[in-house]
N, C-alpha and C positions, 0 to 999 in steps of 0.2 A: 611424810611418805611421798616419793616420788610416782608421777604417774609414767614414766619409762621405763616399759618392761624390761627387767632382765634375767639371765640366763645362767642359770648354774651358779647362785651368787648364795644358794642357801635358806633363802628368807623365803621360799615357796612359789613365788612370782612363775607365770605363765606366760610364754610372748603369744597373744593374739595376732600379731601381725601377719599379714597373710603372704606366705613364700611365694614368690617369682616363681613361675612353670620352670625347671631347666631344658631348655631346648635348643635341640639341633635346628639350623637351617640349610637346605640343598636348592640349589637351581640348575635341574637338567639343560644338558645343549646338545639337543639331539642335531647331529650331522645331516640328518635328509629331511628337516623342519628347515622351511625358510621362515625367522623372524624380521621383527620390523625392526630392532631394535637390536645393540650389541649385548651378550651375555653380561658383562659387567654391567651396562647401563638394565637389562632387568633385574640382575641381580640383586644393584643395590636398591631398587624398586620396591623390592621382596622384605630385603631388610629392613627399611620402611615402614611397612604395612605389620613386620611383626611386631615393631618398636610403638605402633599404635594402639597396643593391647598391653604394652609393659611386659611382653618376655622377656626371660630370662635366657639371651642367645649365648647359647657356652659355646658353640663353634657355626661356622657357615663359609660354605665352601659351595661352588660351577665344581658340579661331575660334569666329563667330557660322556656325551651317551652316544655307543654308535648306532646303536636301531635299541627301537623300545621292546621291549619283551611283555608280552600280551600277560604274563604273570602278576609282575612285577613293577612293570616299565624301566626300571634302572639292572642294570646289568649284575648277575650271581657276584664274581667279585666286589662290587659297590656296596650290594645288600651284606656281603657277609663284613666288611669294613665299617659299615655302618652300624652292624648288630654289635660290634668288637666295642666301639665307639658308645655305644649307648650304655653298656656297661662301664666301660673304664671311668665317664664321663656322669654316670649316674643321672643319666637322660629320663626326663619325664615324657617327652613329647617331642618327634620330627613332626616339621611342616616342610611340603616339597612344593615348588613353584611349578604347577604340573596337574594339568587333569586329570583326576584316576580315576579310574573304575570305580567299583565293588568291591570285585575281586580284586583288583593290584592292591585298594589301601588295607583288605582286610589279610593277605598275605604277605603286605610288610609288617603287619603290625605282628603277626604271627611268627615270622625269622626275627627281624629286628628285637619283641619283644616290649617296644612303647606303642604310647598309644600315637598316631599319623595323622595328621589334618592334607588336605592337598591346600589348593589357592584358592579355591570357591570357598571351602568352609573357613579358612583365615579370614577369607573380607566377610564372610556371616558372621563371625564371629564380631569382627568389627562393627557390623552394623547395627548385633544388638547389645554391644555395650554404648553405643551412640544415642541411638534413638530416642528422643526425648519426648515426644506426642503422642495420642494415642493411636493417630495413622500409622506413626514412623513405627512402632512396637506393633503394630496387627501387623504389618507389611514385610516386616524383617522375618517376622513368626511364620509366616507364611511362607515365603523363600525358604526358609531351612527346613520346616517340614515335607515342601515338593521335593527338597535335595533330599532330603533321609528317608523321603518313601524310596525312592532307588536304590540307597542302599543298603535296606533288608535282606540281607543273606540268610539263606538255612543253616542255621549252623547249630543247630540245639531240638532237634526231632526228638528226645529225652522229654519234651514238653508237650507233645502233642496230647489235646482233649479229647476223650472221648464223648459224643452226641450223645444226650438221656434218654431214653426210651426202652422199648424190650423189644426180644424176637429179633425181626428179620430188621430192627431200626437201628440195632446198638451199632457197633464197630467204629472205626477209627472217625474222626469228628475234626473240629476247626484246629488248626495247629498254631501252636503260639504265634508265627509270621506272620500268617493268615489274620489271627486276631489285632497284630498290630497295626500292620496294614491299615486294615479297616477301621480303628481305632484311629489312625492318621486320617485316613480320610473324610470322617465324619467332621475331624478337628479344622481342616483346612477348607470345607462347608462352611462350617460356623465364623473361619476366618472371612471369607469369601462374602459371609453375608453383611458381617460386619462393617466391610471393607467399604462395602455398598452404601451402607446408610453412611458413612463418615463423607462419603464422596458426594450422596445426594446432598447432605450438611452445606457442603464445601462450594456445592453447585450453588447453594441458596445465597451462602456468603458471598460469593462471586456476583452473585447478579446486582446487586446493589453498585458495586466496585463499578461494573460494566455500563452501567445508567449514566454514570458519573463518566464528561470525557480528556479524560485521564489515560491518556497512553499507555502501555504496559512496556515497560522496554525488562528482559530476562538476561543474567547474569550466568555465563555457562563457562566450563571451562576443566579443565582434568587438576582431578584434587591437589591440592598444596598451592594451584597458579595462581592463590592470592585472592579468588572473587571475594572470599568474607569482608578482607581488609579493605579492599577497594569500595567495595556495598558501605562499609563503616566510615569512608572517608567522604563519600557520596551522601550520605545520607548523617553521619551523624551519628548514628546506633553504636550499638556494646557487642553486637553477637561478635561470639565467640570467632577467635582469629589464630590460629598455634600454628608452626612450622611442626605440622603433620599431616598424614594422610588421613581424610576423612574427619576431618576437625570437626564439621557440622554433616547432619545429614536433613535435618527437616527444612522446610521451604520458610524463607522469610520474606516480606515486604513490606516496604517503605513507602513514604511520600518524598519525592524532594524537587527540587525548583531547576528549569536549564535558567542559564543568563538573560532571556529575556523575558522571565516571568511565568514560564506557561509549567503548569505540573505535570511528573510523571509518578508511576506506580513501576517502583523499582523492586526486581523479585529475586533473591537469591537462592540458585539452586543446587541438591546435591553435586559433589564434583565426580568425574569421571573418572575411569580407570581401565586399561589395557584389558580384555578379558572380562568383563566383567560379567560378574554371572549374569545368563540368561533368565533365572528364574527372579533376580534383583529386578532386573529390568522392568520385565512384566510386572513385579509388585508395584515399582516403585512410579508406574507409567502415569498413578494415577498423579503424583505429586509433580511430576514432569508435564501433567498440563499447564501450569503455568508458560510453558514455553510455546506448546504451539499459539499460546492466546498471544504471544508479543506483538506487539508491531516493530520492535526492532531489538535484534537479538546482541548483544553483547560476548563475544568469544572471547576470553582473559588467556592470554599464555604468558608462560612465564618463559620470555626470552634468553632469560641466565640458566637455563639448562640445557644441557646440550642436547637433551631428547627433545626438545620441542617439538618439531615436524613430527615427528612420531604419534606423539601426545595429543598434538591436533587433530592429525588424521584419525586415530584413537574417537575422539568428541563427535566430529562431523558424521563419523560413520552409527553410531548411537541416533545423532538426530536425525539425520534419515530415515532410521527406522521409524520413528515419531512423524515422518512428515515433514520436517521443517529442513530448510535449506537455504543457499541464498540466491534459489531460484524464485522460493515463496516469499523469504522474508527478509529483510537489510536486515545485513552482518555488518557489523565492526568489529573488527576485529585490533581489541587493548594487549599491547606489546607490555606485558607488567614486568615490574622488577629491573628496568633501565637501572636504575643507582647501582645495583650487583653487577654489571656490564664496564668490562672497560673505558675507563674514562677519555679515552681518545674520539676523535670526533667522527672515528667509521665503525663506533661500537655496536652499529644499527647494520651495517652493511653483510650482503648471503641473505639476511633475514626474508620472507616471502611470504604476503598472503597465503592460507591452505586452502581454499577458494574462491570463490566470488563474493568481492567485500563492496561495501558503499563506503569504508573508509579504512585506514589503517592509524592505531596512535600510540605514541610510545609516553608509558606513563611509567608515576611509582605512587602506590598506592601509601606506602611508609614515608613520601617527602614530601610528596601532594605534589610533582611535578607530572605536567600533560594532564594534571585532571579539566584543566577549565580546557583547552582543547578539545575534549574527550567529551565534555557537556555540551558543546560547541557542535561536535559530530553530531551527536544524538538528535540535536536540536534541529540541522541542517536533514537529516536522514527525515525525521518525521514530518518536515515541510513538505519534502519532495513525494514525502508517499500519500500526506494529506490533500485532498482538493479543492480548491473554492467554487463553491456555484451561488447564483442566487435563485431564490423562492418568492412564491407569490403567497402568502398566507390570506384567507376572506377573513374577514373581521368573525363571522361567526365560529369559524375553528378555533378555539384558544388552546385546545388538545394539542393541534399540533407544533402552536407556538411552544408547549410546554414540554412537546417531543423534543421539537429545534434545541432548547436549552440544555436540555438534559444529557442527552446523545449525540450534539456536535459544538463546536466549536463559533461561536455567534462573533464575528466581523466589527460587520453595519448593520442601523437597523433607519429604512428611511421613513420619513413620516406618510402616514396613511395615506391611500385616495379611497375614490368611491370604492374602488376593486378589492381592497387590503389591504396590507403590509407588508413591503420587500425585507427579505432579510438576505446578507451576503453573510455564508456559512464556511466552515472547514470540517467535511467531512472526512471523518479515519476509514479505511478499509471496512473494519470490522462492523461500520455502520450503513457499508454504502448501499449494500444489495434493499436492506429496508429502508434508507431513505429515498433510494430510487424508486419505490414501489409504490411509499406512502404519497409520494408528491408528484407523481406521471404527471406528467402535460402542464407543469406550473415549475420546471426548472429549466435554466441557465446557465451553462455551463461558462463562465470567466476564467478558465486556465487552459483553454483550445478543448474543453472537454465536448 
């Protein structure tokens, strides 16, 4: 007996396998939207994002839109094209590259007759067949319930309860909306509070990390530019690495060594995307704390696409909102995927920091060329932001000898006098406001500090 199902063959056999959605895909180009990017370059964007979930894209096609219609957003002809299409084509399911409403997705779904995702719930979609930790599934859970309280429409008043009681109590009562609603929101409570304890967890985990000093350098960059594979070439690890969008979404780190010995605390983070929901964001801000903790941020783009600048500006503008910039914190920004670039010797040339960098390097994370460069930058970037002072420690404080060790970086250590023991340190940012505090009037500053 073979275990491949088949079909119509007699012998009774059932295919389990589970059918591909058929689905349309559309990316509106509304005329009086100025994008950052060309229709074709988000298009194929789109198609991307849907081939990350394993649709089944039976057609996709750029509508030209000349104004959006507050119904619909795509214009009567389009939708009735589309509805023609969905039959002929035996459509399970349009996804439109396009923020809709309520009402626009619940009135295509209405003429058209499938069921409509816009682009927020495509990448929810994505991010809760990704998620693999219990963060990353509270997080995602919680993004698409804020998205689906908005889109509770009346549309079923056949359901309304009536309130128990008599007399003057009866009459019309909680309507099914009303109860789901509320029903969502008790749920997205319960997320909320969840969220909280995995974070205070997460804070616990961290302080240990933080004791230890051990730099944090954070790996950022808009999905596909390659950070997994780079993280994997850097450090050695298995995480997952695919030419897709959204390959990984939980947060990983590493230990791994620069050239001359000193360790960092390498952290790989979700990849970013054009658009990305607003309510992703806020979920996901808490696992993007690893970023504001860096001391030197990491930008990956992937040079061989032609949207890079784009893509960039896409990234920066997210970390901003976080805080982070390279006004706070050394950027490097890693030029990945050189091997895909013309092999002429101006394959680098147009190319342009998207801000203020402490370095620029052009690597392949698949050849392993520019990575020792690239450890090299890091290495140089955290000298210059670290600082040497020395300390006078009294022989009776071994507290704070034990601080010294722990929390900064120990030099020299000279032999006692009467007074104590010098020690010449390398202070990190993240330690300096308490070091300075803890040792008033017994430091030294050796780098014109």
């Amino acid at each position: 007996m073979t275990d491949t199902p088949e079909e119509e063959d007699g012998k009774g056999f059932v295919d389990l396998r589970e059918v591909p959605t058929r689905t349309g895909l559309v990316t509106p180009d509304v005329r009086s939207v100025r994008y950052a990017r060309s229709a074709d370059a988000r298009h194929a964007e789109f198609i991307g994002l849907a081939a990350a979930i394993a649709l089944d894209l039976v057609f996709t096609e750029i509508f030209r839109v000349r104004e959006i219609k507050p119904a619909t957003y795509l214009g009567g002809g389009q939708v009735a094209e589309l509805a023609e299409r969905a039959r002929e084509l035996k459509l399970d399911l349009l996804v439109v590259d396009a923020p809709l409403s309520p009402i626009q997705q619940r009135n295509l779904e209405r003429e058209i007759g499938v069921k409509v995702l816009d682009r927020t719930a495509l990448i929810l979609e994505i991010f809760g067949e990704r998620a693999a930790t219990r963060e990353g599934v509270l997080q995602v859970e919680l993004a698409h319930l804020n998205y689906q309280k908005g889109r509770l429409v009346r549309s079923w008043t056949h359901l309304e309860r009536q309130r128990g009681g008599g007399g003057f109590l009866g009459g019309p009562g909680e309507t099914q909306i009303e109860s789901d609603r509320r029903q969502i929101q008790d749920r997205i409570l319960v997320l909320e509070r969840r969220l909280e304890k995995v974070r205070r967890t997460r804070q616990l985990q961290r302080g240990p990390r933080a004791a230890v000093p051990f730099p944090v350098v954070a790996l950022v960059g808009y999905t596909n530019a390659g950070k997994s594979s780079l993280f994997n070439a850097i450090t050695g690890s298995g995480v997952m690495a695919e030419n897709m969008l959204f390959a990984t979404l939980d947060t990983t780190v590493r230990r791994a060594t620069l050239p001359h010995g000193r360790d960092i605390i390498l952290s790989d983070t979700v990849g970013f995307i054009s658009d990305l929901p607003t309510d992703l964001i806020a979920a996901f801000r808490g696992t993007l704390e690893e970023v504001t903790q860096a001391e030197v941020v990491l930008h990956v783009r992937d040079v061989s696409n032609a949207d890079h600048p784009a893509q960039a500006a896409d990234v920066l503008s997210v970390l901003a909102d976080l805080g982070v910039t390279g006004e706070t914190t050394p950027f490097i920004e890693v030029w990945n995927k050189i091997d895909s670039l013309p092999a002429q010797p101006d394959g680098l040339s147009g190319i342009t920091p998207a801000g203020k960098v402490a370095a620029t390097v052009p690597v392949s994370a698949v050849t392993g060329q520019g990575l020792d460069d690239l450890l090299a930058a890091v290495e140089k970037a955290l000298s210059q932001d670290a600082r040497l002072f020395s300390v006078l420690v009294p022989h009776e404080a071994g507290a704070e000898t034990g601080w010294l060790y722990a929390n900064a970086e120990v030099i020299a250590r000279d032999d006692p006098d009467d007074q104590g023991t010098r020690y010449t340190v390398r202070v990190l940012p993240r330690h300096r406001a308490e070091f300075l505090e803890k040792f008033a009037g017994r430091i030294t500053g050796l780098d014109g500090a």
